[in-house]
MIPAVEX-225759 format. One record per residue (C-alpha): x, z negated, y. Coordinates in steps of 0.02 Angstrom, whole numbers, plus 50000, padded with zeros to 5 digits. Layout:
REM MIPAVEX-225759
XZY...
***
This chain:
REM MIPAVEX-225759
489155008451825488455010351652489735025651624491295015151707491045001451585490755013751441492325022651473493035004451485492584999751314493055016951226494955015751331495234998751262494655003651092496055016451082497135005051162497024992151020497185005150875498715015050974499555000051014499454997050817501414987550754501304999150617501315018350611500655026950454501795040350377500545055950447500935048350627503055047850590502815066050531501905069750673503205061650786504645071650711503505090750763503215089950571504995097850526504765093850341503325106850324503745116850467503405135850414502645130150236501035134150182500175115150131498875108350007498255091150058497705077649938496875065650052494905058850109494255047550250495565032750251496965048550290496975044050461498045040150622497835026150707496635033050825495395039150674496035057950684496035064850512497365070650439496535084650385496355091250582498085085150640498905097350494497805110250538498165109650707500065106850687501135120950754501955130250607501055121750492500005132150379498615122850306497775131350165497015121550023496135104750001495975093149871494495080649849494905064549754493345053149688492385052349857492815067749903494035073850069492605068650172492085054250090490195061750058490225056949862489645040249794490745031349672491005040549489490145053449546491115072549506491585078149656491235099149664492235112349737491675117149930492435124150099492865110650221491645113150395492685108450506494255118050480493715130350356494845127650228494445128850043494225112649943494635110449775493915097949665494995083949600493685074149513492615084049399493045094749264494745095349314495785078149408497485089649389497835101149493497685118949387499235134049419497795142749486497265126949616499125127249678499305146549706499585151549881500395134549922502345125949939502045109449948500525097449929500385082450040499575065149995498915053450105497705041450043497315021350099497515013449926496974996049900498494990849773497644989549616498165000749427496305002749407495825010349571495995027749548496615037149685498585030749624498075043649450497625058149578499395055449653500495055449483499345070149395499615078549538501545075849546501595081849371500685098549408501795100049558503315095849452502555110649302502145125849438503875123149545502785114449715503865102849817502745085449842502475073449979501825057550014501255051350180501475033050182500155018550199500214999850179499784989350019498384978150080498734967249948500434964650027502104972549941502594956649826501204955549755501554958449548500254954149437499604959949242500244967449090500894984449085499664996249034499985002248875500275020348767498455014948681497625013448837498225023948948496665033549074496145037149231495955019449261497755013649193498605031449206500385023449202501325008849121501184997349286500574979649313498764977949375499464973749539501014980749564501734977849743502174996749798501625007849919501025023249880502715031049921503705017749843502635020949673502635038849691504865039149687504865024049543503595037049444504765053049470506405045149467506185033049291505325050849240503645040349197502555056249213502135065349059503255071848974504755066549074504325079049226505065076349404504615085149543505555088649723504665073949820504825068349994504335053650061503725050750229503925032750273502805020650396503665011050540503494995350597503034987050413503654973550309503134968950143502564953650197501134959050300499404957550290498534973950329497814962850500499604961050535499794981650546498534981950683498074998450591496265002150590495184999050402494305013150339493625010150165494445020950058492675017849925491065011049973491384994649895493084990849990492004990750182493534977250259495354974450211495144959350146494154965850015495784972949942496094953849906494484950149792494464967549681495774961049561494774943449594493374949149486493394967949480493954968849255492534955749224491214966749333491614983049211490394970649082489024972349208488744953549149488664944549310488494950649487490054951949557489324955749733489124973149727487494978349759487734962949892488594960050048490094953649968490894963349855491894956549747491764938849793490544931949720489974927549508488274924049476486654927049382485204917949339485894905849223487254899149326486924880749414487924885349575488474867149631488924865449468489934880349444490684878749584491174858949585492004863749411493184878949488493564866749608494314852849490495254867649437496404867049597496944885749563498204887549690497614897649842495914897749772494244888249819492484890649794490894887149866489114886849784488034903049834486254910249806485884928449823484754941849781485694957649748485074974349848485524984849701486554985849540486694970249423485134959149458484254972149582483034960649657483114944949571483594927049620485254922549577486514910349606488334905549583490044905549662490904914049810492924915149789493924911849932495654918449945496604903350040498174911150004498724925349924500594925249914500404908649781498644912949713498404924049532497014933149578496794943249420496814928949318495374919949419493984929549351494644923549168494694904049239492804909249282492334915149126493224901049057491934887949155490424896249114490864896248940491224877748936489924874449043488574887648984489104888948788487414901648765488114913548883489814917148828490574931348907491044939148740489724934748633488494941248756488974956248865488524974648805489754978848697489874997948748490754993748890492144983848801493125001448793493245000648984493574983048994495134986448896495455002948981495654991649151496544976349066497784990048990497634984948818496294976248697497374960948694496654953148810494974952048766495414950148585496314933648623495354926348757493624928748644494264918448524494104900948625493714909848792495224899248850496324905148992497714897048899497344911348757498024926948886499014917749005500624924348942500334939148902499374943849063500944937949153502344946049027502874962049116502674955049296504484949149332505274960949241504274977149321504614967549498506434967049466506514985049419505434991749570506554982649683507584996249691506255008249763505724997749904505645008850065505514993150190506074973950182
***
């Protein structure tokens, strides 16, 4: 009995995921016998969110594809097998599983070298992204186009959703100044593409260095509209960083993820609620909370919180504050909340102002994620959200009405 209701539980479990509304572009490849690499020898740029919707890896389903010749890996931050903590330089290795040799994409090198790409014709990329300039696995994708692009390798993406949805435009461009892994191109912070869609506006407005463009292919999901919530997909969630664990929290890393790089107030790592929450031992948490509130932010509210982080930024100690809550995101600015934040606690906490208080080493990253110093520069004058309001929102419309032209799906 115990084995009939097991077998139950693990039918219905694939049932759910391969009844998913939405196939991921590995899957559509799949479904076509894989014609676009058929007899090509194939690098793959991918780690544990490169799945179908069953949880195969994309890793096995190329290596077991019929006249497909998989011969090289490529380990973003995390690693191909998702075995490297966060920032951590990921080292070059042989895969167990398959055998196949992995090369390190985040260590000494995070472009592909002529000597990385020898042996292959095209390099495949499929990787969960959570929608956000700063997260870095959209920097793997374009460094690696351009190396493609310089050694004469064909490129493909293998599509996945934007979990922050695909109208979702937010931030300045990043600019020449401030240009890094964390801002590698001149994109909003949020910039409403999938990783296909970004990958043809980056070759075809020749926005990698030096101009380059590369023979790319793009293999596009089914069953998606920009309007979807990643729920919606029926997909399953596999945290593309140990910090993302759901979906949702897609939706609260541009909430407070630029102020965390200060390491000024617990932003819920280190908690169970990563990126939801700001507090620290200063903060009155009713009151903090009752003043976001009054705010009315639109799609925002807040509720009063005490915690006592696990690790990272008050390991241990008793601290209290706000959690966000995302009521909806299609009318919400969630980038510009964790300014509105900073904005309370300065009114209300004038002794802890963000930028008369935080470490000033990490300003450089700060910036580095903002995509220029402008921001903190103006908001540190008043700490005023009225300071950066326009020119956090300068290049949204503008970017949004170019990238129109790439979309892949309605």
């Amino acid at each position: 009995m115990n084995k009939y209701i097991l077998s139950i539980a693990i039918f219905g479990l694939v049932a759910l995921f391969s009844s998913a509304t939405t196939k991921p572009g590995v899957e559509v490849l799949r479904d076509g016998n894989f014609k676009e690499l058929q007899g090509k020898r194939v690098g793959l740029i991918t780690n544990p969110t490169g799945v179908d919707n069953n949880l195969k890896s994309t890793v096995d389903i190329l290596h077991e594809a019929k006249g497909v010749k998989l011969v090289a890996l490529y380990g973003p931050e995390h690693g191909v097998r998702g075995d490297v903590h966060a920032g951590d330089h990921v080292g070059n290795s042989v895969d167990p599983a398959t055998g196949v040799k992995v090369y390190s994409l985040y260590g000494k090198t995070r472009k592909p070298t002529k000597e990385m790409l020898e042996g292959i014709d095209v390099l495949v990329y499929d990787i969960q992204d959570n929608g956000c300039r700063s997260f870095t696995f959209i920097s793997t994708m374009g460094v690696a186009m351009e190396a493609c692009a310089e050694y004469g390798k064909e490129f493909m993406v293998l599509d996945r959703p934007n979990p922050v949805g695909g109208t979702k435009v937010e931030g300045n461009l990043a600019e020449p100044k401030y240009i890094s892994f964390v801002s590698q191109f001149a994109i909003p912070y949020l910039y409403g593409l999938t990783p296909g869609e970004l990958a043809m506006m980056l070759n075809e407005e020749k926005m990698l260095t030096g101009g380059k463009q590369v023979k790319l292919t793009v293999i596009p999901m089914q069953g998606w509209t920009r309007e979807m919530t990643f729920a919606q997909t029926g997909m399953p969630w596999v945290l593309p960083s140990p910090h993302i664990p759901q979906a949702e929290s897609s939706l609260y890393y541009p909430v407070s993820g630029i102020l965390g790089e200060l390491g000024y107030v617990s932003i819920g790592v280190g908690y169970t609620l990563p990126f939801q929450l700001f507090c620290t031992k200063w903060i009155n948490a009713e009151e903090l909370s009752t003043a976001m509130n009054k705010l009315e932010l639109p799609g925002m509210l807040f509720r009063p919180i005490h915690i006592k982080p696990f690790y990272s930024v008050g390991k241990g100690e008793n601290l209290q504050g706000i959690q966000a809550y995302v009521t909806d995101k299609e009318v919400a600015n969630l980038s510009l909340t964790q300014f509105y934040v900073m904005q309370e606690m300065a009114r209300l906490y004038p002794t802890h102002k963000t930028f008369e208080h935080a470490d000033t080493t990490r300003y450089n990253m700060f910036d580095k994620v903002c995509g220029s110093d402008q921001i903190r520069k103006r908001f540190s004058k008043n700490h005023s959200v009225a300071d950066i309001k326009d020119y956090w929102n300068k290049d949204a419309e503008a970017f949004k009405a170019k990238s129109t032209k790439y979309y892949i799906y309605k």
